[in-house]
C-alpha positions in Angstrom: 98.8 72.9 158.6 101.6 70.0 157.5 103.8 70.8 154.8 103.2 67.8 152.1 106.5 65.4 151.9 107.0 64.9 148.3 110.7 63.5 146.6 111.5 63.1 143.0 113.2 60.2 141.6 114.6 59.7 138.0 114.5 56.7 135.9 117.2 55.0 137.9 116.0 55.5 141.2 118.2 58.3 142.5 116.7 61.2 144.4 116.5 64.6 142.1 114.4 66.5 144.7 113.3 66.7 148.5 110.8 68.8 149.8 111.0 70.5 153.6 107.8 68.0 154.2 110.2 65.2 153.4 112.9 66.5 155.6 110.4 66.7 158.4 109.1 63.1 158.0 112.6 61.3 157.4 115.2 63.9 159.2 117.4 63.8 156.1 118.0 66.9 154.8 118.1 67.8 151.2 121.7 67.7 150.3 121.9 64.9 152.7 120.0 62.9 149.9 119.8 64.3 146.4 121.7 62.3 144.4 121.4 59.2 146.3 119.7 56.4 145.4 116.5 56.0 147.2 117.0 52.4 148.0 119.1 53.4 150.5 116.5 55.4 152.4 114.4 52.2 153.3 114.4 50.2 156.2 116.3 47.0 156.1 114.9 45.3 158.7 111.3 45.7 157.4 109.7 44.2 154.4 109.2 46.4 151.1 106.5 46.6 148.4 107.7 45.6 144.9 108.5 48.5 142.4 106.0 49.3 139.8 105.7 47.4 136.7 107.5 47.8 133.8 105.5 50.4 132.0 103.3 51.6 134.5 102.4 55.2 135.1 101.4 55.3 138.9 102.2 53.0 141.9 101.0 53.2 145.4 101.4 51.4 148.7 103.4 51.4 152.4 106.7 51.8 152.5 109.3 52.4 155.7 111.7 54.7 155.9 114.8 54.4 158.0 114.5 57.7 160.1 117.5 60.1 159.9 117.9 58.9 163.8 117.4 55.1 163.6 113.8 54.5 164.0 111.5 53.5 161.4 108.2 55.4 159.3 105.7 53.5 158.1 104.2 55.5 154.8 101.5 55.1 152.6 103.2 57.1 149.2 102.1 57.5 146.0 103.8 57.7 143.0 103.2 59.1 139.1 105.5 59.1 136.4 106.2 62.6 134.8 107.1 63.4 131.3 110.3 66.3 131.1 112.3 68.1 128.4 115.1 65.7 129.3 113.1 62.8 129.5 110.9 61.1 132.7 110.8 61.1 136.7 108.8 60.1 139.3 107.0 62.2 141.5 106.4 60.3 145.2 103.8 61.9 147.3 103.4 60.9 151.1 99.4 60.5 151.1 98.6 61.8 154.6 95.8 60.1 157.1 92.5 62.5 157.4 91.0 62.9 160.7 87.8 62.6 159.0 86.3 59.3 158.6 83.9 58.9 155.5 80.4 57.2 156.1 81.0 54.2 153.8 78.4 52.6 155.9 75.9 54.9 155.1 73.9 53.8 151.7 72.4 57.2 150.8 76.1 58.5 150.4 77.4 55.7 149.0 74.5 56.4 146.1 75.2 59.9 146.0 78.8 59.5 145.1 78.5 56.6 142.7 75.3 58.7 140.8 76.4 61.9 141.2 76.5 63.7 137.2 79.5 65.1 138.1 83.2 65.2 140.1 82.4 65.1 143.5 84.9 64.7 146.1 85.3 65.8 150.3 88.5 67.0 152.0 89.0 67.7 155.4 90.3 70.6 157.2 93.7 70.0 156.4 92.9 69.5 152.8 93.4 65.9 152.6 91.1 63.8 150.1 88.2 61.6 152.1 86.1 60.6 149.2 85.8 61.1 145.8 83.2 59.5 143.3 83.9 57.4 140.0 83.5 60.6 137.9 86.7 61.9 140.4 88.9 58.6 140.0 88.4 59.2 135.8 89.4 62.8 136.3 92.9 62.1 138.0 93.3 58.8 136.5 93.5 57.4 140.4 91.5 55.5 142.5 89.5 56.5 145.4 91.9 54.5 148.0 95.3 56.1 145.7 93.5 59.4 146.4 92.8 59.1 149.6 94.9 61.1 152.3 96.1 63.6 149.0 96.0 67.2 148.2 94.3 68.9 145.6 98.0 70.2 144.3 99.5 66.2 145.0 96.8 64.8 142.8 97.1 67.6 140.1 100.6 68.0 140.2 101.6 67.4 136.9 98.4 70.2 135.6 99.5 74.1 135.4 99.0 75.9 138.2 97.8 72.8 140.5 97.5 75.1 143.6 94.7 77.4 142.9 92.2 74.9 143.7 94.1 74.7 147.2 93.8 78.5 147.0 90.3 78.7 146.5 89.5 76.0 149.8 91.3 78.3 151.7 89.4 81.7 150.5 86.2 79.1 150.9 87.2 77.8 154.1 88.6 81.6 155.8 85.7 83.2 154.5 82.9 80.8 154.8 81.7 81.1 151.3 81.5 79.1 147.8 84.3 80.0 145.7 83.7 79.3 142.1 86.8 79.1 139.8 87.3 78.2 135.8 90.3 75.4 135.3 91.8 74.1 132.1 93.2 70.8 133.1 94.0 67.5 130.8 92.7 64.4 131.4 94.3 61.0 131.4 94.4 59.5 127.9 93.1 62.2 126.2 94.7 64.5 123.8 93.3 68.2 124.8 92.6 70.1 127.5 88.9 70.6 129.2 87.4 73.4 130.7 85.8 72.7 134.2 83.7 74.7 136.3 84.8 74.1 139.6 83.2 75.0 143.0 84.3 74.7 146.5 82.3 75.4 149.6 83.1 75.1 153.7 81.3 71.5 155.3 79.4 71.9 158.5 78.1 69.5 161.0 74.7 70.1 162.9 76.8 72.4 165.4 77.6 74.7 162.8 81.4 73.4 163.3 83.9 73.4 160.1 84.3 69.5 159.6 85.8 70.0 156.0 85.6 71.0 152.6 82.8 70.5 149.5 84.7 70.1 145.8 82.8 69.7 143.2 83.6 70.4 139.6 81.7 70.5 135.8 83.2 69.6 132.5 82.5 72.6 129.9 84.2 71.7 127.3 81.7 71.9 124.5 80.2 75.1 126.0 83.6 76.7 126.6 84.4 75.4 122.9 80.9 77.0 121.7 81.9 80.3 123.8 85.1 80.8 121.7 83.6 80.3 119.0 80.7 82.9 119.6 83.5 85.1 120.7 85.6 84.5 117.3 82.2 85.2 115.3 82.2 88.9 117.5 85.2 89.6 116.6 84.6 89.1 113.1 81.8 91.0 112.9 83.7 93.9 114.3 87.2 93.7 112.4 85.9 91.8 108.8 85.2 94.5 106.2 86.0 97.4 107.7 88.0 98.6 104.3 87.4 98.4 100.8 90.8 97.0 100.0 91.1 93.5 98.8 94.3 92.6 100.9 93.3 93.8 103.9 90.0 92.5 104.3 91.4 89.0 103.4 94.3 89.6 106.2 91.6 90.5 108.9 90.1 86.8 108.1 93.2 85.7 108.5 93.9 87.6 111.9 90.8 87.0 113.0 91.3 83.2 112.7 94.6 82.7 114.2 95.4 82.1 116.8 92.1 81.7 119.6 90.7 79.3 116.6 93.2 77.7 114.2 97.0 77.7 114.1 97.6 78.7 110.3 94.9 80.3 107.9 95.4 81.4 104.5 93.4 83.2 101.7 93.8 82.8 98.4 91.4 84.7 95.5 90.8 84.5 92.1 92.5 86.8 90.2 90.0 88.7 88.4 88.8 90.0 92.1 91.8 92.9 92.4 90.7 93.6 88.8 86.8 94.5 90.0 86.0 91.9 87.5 83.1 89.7 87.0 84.2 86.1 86.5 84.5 84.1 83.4 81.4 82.7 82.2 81.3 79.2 82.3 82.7 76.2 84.6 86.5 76.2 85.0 88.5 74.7 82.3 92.5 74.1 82.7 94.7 75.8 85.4 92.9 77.8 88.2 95.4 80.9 89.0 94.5 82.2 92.4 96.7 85.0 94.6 97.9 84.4 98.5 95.9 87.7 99.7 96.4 87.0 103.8 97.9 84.6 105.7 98.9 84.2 109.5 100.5 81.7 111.4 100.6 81.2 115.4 104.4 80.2 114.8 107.1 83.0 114.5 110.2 83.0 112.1 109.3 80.7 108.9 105.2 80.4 108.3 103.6 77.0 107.7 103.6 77.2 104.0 106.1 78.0 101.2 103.4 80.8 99.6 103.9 84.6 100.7 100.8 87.1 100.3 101.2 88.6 96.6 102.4 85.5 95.7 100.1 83.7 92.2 99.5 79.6 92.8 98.5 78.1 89.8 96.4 74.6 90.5 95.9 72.3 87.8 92.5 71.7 86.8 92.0 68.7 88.9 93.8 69.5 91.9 92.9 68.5 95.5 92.6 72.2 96.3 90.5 73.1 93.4 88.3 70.4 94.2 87.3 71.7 97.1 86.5 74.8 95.3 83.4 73.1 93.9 82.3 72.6 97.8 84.1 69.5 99.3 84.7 70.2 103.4 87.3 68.7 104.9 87.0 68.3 108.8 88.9 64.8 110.1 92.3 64.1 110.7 91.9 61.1 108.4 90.3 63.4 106.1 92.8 66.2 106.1 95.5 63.6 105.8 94.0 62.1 102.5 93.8 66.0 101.3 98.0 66.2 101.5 98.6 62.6 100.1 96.2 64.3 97.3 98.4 67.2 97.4 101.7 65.8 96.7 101.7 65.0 93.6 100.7 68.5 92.3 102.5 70.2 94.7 105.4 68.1 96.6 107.6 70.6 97.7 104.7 72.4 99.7 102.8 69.4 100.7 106.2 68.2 102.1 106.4 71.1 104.2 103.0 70.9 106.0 103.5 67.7 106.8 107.0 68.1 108.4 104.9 71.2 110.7 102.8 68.4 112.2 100.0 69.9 110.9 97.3 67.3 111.8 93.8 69.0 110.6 92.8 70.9 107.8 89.9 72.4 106.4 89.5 74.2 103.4 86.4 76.4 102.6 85.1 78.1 99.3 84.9 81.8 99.2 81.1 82.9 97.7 79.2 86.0 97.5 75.9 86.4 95.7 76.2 83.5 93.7 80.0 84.3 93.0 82.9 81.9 93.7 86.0 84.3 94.9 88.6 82.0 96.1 89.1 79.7 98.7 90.4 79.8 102.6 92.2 77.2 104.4 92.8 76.6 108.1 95.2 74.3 109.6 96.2 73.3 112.7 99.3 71.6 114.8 99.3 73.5 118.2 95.6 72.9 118.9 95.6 69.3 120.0 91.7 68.6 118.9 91.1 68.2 115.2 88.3 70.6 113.8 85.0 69.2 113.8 81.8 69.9 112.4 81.0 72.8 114.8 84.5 74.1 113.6 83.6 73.6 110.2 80.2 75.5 110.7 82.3 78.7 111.9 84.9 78.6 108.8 82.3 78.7 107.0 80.7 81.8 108.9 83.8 83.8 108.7 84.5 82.6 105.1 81.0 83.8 104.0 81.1 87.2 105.9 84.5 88.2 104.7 83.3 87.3 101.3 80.7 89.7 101.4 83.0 92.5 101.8 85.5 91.1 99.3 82.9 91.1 96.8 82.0 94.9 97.8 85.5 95.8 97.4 85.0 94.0 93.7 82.1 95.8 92.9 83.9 99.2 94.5 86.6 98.6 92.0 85.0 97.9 89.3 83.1 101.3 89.9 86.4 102.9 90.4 87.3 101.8 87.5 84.5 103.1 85.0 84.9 106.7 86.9 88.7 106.9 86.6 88.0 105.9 82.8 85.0 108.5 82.5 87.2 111.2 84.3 90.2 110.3 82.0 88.4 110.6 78.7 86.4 113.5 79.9 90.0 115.6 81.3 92.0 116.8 78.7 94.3 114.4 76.8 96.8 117.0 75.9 96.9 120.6 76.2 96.7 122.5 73.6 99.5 124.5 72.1 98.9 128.0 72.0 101.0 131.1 71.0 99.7 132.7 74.2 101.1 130.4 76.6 103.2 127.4 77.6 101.0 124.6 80.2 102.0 122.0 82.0 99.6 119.7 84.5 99.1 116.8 86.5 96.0 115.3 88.0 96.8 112.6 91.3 93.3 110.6 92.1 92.7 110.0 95.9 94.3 106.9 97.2 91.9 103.7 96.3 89.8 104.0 99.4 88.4 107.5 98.8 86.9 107.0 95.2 87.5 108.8 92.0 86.6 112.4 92.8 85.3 115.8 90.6 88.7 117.7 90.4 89.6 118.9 86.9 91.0 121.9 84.7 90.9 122.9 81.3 92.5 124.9 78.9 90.3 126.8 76.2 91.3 128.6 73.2 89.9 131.4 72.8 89.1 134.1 70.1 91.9 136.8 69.7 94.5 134.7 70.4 93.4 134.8 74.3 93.4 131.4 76.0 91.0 130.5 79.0 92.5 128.7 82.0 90.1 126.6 84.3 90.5 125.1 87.4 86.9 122.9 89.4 86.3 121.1 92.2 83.1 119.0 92.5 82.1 117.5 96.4 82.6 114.0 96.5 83.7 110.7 95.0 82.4 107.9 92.4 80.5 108.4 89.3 78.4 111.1 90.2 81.2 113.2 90.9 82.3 112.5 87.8 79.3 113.1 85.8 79.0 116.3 87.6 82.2 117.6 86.4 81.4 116.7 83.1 78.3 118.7 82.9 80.4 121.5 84.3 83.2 120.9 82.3 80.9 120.8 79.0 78.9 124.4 80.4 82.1 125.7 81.1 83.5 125.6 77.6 80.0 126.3 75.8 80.2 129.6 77.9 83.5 130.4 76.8 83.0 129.6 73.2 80.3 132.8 73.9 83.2 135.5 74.7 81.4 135.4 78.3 83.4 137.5 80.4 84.8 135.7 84.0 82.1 137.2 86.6 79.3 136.4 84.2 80.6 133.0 82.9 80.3 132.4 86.9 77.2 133.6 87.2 75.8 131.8 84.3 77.3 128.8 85.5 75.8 129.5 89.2 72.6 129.5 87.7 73.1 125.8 85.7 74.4 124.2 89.3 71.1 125.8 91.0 69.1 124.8 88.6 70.6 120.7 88.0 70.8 121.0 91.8 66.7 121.4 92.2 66.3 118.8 89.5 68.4 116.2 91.2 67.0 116.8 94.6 63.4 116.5 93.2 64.3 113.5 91.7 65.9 112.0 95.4 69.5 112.5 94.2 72.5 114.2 96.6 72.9 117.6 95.9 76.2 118.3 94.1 78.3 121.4 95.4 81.1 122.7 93.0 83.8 125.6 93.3 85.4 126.9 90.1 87.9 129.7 89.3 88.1 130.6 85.7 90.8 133.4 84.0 91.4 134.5 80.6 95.1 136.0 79.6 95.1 138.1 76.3 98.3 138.0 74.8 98.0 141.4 73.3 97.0 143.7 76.3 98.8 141.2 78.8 95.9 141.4 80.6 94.5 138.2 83.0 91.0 138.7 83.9 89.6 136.0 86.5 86.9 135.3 88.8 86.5 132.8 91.4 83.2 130.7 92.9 84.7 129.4 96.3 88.0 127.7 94.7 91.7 128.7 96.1 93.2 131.8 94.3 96.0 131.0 92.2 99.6 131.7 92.9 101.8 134.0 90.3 105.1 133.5 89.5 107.1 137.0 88.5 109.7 136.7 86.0 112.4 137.4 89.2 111.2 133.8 90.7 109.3 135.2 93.5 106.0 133.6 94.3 102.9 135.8 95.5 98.8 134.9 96.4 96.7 136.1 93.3 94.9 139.1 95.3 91.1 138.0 94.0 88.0 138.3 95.2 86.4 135.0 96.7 83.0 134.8 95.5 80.8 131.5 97.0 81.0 128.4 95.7 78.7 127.6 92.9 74.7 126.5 94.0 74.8 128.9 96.4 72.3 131.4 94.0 71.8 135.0 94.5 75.6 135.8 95.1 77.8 138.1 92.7 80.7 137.0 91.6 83.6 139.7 90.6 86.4 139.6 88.6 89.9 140.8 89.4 91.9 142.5 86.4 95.9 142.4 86.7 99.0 142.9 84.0 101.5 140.2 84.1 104.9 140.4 82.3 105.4 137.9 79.8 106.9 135.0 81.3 104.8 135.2 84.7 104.1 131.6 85.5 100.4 131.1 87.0 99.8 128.2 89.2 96.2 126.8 89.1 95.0 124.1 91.7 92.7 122.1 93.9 92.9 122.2 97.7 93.7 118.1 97.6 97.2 119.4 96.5 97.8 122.0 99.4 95.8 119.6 102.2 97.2 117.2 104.2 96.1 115.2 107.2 99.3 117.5 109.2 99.2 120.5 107.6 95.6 123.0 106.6 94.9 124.8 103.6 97.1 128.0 104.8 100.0 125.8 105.8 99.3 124.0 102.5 99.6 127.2 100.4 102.5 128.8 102.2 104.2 125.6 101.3 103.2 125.4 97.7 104.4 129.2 97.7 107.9 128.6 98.6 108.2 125.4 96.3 107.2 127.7 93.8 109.4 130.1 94.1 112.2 127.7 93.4 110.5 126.7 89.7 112.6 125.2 87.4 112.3 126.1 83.7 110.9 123.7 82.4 107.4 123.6 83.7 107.2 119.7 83.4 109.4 120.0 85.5 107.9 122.0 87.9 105.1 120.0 88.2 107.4 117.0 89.4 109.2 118.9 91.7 105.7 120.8 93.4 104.1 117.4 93.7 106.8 115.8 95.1 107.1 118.4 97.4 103.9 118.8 98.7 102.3 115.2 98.1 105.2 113.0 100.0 102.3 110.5 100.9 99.6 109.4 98.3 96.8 112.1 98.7 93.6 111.8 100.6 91.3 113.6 98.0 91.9 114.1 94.0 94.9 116.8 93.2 95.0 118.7 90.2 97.7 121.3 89.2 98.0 123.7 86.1 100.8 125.8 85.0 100.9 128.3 82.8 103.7 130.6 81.4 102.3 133.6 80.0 103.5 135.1 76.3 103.1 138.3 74.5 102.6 139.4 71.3 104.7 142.0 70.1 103.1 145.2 68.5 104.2 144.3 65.0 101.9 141.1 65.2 98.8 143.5 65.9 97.6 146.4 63.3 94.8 148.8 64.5 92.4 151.4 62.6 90.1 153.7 64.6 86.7 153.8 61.7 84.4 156.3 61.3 80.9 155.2 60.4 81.0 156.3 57.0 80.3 153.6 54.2 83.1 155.5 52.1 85.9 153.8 54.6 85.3 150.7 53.3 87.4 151.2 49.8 90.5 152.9 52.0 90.6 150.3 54.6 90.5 147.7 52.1 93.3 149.7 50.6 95.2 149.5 53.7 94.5 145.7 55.4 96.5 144.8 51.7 99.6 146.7 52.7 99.3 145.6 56.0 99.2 142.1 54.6 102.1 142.3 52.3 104.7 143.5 55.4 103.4 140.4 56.9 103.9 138.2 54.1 100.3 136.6 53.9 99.7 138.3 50.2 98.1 134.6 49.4 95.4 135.8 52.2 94.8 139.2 50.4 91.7 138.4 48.7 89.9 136.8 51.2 90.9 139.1 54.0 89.9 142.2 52.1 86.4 140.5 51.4 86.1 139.4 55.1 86.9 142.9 56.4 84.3 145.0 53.9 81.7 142.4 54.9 82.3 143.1 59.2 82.9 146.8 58.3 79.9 147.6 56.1 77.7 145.8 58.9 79.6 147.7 61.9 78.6 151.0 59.6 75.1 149.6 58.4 73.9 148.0 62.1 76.4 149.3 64.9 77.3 152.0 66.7 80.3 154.3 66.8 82.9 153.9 67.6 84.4 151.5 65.6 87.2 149.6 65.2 89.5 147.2 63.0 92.1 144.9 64.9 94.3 142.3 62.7 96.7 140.2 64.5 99.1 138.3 63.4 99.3 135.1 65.4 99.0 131.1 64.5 96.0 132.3 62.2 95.0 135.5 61.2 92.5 137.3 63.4 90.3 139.6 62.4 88.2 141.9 64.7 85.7 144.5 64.5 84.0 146.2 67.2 81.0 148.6 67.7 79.2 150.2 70.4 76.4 148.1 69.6 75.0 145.2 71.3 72.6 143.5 68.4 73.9 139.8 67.5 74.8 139.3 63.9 72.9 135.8 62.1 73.3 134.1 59.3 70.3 133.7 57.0 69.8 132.4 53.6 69.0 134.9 50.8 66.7 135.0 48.0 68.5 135.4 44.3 67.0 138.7 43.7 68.0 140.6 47.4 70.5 143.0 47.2 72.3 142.0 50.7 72.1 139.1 52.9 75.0 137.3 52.0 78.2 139.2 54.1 78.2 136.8 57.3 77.7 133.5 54.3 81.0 134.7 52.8 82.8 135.0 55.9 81.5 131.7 57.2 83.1 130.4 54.3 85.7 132.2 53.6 87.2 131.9 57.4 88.3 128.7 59.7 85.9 130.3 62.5 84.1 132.9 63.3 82.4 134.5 66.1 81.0 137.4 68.2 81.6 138.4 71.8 80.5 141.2 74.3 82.3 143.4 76.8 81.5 146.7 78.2 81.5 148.8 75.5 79.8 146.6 72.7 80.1 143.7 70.9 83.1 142.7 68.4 82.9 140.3 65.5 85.7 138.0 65.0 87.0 136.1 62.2 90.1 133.4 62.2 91.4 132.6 58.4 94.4 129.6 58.5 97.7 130.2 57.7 98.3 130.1 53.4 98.9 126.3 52.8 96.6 124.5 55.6 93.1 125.3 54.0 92.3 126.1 50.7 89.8 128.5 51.0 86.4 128.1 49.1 86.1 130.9 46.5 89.8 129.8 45.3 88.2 126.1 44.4 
């Protein structure tokens, strides 16, 4: 097969570049003739064919060439100017003679080619053009005669890749099959590429012999345009609101846009959207504020605009932009040009700078969802030669709508964050109480924004006796019913402790409440609720910490040596379960023992599990510092380095004790006689203690308990006064019947003992343990209450 002779010639006529085809047809080799002037490469004695015109783009016709040896070459060339970083040339193809001789006589073909809805075009063997149709000539911006004698990759030369047509005769033509092939190629005058569905196929004559080769080709343009936009639309529906956060939804628009469909899209939203607002009632009056949440540009290094995402615009009322807020579409160049000129004057520094990117088509979209305007996007483009059109704008406006839908879930998911991180912190304690039986410290993380508010929470409860209850909860799952659930429990929780419940039956009790809302709620088509809970009580006096646990991690204890060990307490199941004991674990801790209370979103990590989690937590523990605010920096910045996954809550407590002279005890038989001598004896005890202004009463509240204890109880019984923040005082029985108040008539005899402690005390109460029941009164220190019989 002949190698094609092509040359290059620059704008004044000297040779740039000779092809081995060249060489072959002149004998002058290459660096025999680069960099001469072509001129010289004519025959002298032969007449030439005038240049082409002055600002022509092809030229054809016969030339001779003065052979390398002296003879002359007539050729017929062909020649098309080509546009270069550094400026023009010519590229001069030697048009070839087929063997092939088209029928021009024949009228059916001559019909066929002129008719023909499509390019149509023969080549012989050698893959030199015979015929070619009007559809062809418009194509290549050539004649039929110019094209005549040419290769595919001559006439295409200045197209990408100009020889895989040639590539695909060859496959057609060695195989003997169609070949069908996809080609982006430009045609003259236009601005844009088109799409062209190309086929090739081997010509036979009646012998079966190959005579040449069958081109044909489609333009697909719209339908490859309509393709990428179906394809765009996919990939929408597959990367658009896949998260409930604000900023990333409105970047996958923006990624998602740029670059297969525009060059430069941005989102900007109102700025009540991050807040999980609704919007103002009303239309718009005065400056719009809206917030650059995405952007992307098909150009690297400086974007197309001066805004950065976080960044707040503020439009004046009667802005170009704002406009099209109320539903304007822009899709013209002439159109998106008048939208800048609009532009500048509220914004020239910006409007300035899209117009020096060549930026040569806009559109700009609204943002709605359910009736809701949420901001507005805006594509550009300056790399895509076509302008958008109405097809285009038909897609922005798909994309827009469907991101909007998510963004607006992400609103309403806020906004419900919101009221469940308000009802969790109203219904978690503000601060913690201060007690004489211990020094707390706590934190509570919530789950990063994606996750939801969740059920963690902790509580500590005064007590009666100067004991304190320590709480720790977990409820499953996120949102508002999480968070109603933990307030139910929360609120059982502390109307079980106000009882004197001990820890296993608290649990137990509580067990019963879960099962119990848990059949209600699934009756009524709700989720069930699941809950763990581990719930201790320290008594000051004894030193005693009595706890129980419904499925929750055991706490961690800090000895007053610094080491940190596991709580060794039985794990009972969490609560709902039903049917299941719970049992409570008893253990002395020396006053200044540091208990760590906590929820397994503290100890869990996406790297680490629960017992890597706790063996961590134990030796950050073990380093505590003294202050236990402190402490609760230094754990969580230990073991939360990354912004936790689900809710976190930690407690610490640092245990006190009472000493012995705070606490004054009388073993009581049940003789009413003991009354007078005990009386007798709380007033001495009184005076050591300097609380002789709480004589009276005390004396009053203690013949009242003890003449019931002797009148209703059981032996043995017992007095206990301590000494504390209030004064506590406690008697106990073997007896389990529950004291009441009742009115009394003016003529009974009796009646009126719990009345006068009721009044007489800030509190009072009754609680239950293993041997009996104990009656407990709390009287404020002298000077914060005056008490009611001294009125």
């Amino acid at each position: 097969m002949a190698t094609p002779a092509t040359a290059v010639l620059d704008e004044q006529g000297k040779v740039t570049a000779w092809s081995e085809g060249a060489r072959r047809l002149s004998g002058h080799r290459r660096e025999e003739v680069v960099g001469r002037d072509a001129a010289g490469l004519l025959s002298g004695d032969a007449d030439q064919p005038e240049g082409p015109a002055p600002g022509s783009r092809i030229w054809s016709g016969h030339a001779v060439l003065r052979h390398r040896n002296g003879f002359d070459v007539r050729v017929a060339l062909l020649a098309r100017r080509r546009e270069t970083p550094f400026g023009s040339d010519w590229l001069v193809v030697r048009v070839a003679e087929s063997r092939l001789r088209p029928y021009r006589d024949d009228a059916l073909m001559r019909w066929a080619f002129g008719e023909f809805p499509c390019i149509l075009a023969i080549f012989d063997t050698n893959l030199l053009l015979v015929r070619a149709n009007p559809d062809m000539e418009r194509a290549v911006g050539l004649t039929e005669e110019q094209l005549q004698g040419l290769r595919p990759s001559e006439m295409l030369s200045s197209q990408p890749e100009p020889g895989s047509v040639e590539e695909a005769m060859h496959e057609a033509v060695r195989k003997d099959e169609r070949r069908h092939l996809r080609m982006f190629l430009w045609v003259p005058g236009e601005d844009r590429e088109h799409a062209w569905s190309v086929w090739v196929a081997p010509a036979k004559d009646e012998g079966g012999r190959l005579r040449g080769v069958c081109f044909t080709a489609q333009d697909q343009t719209e339908q490859y345009a309509a393709q990428q936009r179906l394809l765009v639309l996919n990939k929408a529906g597959t990367r658009i609101g896949t998260t409930l956060d604000i900023s990333r939804t409105a970047q996958q628009l923006a990624d998602v846009a740029v670059p297969e469909f525009a060059d430069f899209a941005s989102v900007d939203l109102l700025t009540f959207l991050e807040r999980g607002e609704e919007p103002p009632p009303g239309p718009r009056a005065g400056p719009v504020a809206l917030r650059r949440a995405g952007q992307r540009s098909s150009r690297s290094g400086k974007p197309e605009d001066l805004v950065v995402p976080g960044d707040v615009i503020t439009y004046p009322q009667l802005s170009a932009l704002v406009e099209s807020l109320e539903g304007r579409r822009t899709t013209t160049p002439d159109a998106s040009r008048d939208l800048l000129t609009r532009w500048s004057p509220q914004d020239p520094e910006r409007a300035a700078r899209l117009r020096t990117q060549g930026i040569h088509s806009v559109m700009v979209v609204p943002m709605r969802a359910r009736g809701l305007l949420l901001g507005v996007t805006v594509f550009m483009r300056h790399r895509h030669p076509e302008p958008f059109n109405e097809d285009d704008m038909l897609l922005a406006e798909e994309l827009t709508a469907r991101a909007g839908v998510s963004l607006d879930n992400a609103r309403r998911y806020i906004a419900e964050r919101n009221r469940a991180e308000t009802l969790q912190r109203d219904l978690l304690p503000q601060r913690l109480p201060e007690l004489s039986a211990i020094e707390t410290a706590a934190r509570y993380l919530p789950a990063r924004e994606q996750a939801g508010v969740g059920g963690d929470w902790f509580d500590v409860i005064p007590l009666s006796s100067a004991r304190v209850a320590l709480v720790v909860g977990d409820v499953v799952g996120h949102g508002l019913q999480a968070s109603g659930a933990m307030a139910r429990f929360r609120t059982a929780v502390r109307a079980l402790a106000d009882m004197g419940l001990p820890p296993d039956e608290l649990l137990t009790r509580l067990d019963d409440m879960v099962t119990r809302l848990s059949d209600e709620d699934g009756a009524a088509g709700a989720k069930y609720i699941g809950a763990t809970c581990l719930y201790a009580v320290y008594d000051p006096v004894s030193r005693l910490c009595t706890a129980a646990c419904a499925g929750h991690p055991v706490p961690l204890v800090v000895g007053p040596s610094g080491e940190a060990e596991v709580v060794d307490l039985p794990i009972g199941p969490p609560l709902g379960i039903g049917g299941m004991p719970f049992e409570a674990s008893e253990s002395e801790l020396p006053e200044g023992s540091v208990l760590a209370f906590y929820t397994n979103g503290l100890i869990e990590s996406r790297d680490r599990d629960i017992d890597e989690g706790i063996e961590l937590f134990r030796q950050t523990l073990a380093g505590t510092p003294p202050s236990l605010e402190a402490a609760c920096n230094h754990v969580v910045a230990t073991l939360l380095r990354d912004p936790p996954r689900d809710d976190a809550a930690l407690l610490l407590a640092r245990t006190r004790a009472l000493s012995p002279e705070q606490v004054a005890t009388w073993e009581l038989p049940a003789d009413p006689a003991v009354v007078a001598r005990i009386r007798g004896d709380v007033e001495g005890q009184l005076g050591r203690w300097e609380l002789d202004d709480l004589a009276f009463s005390t004396e009053v509240v203690v013949s009242e308990l003890v003449t019931n204890a002797i009148r209703y109880g059981q032996s043995p019984l017992q007095l206990r006064l301590i000494h504390d923040r209030e004064l506590i005082c406690e008697v106990s029985d073997a007896g389990i019947a529950a004291p009441h108040l009742r009115p009394a008539n003016l003529m009974d005899e009796g009646g009126r003992g719990l009345l006068l402690v009721a009044q007489l005390c800030r509190r009072w109460g009754v609680r239950y343990g293993p041997q009996g029941k104990t009656i407990w009164a709390e009287q404020s220190s002298p000077g914060d209450h005056p008490h009611p019989l001294a009125m």
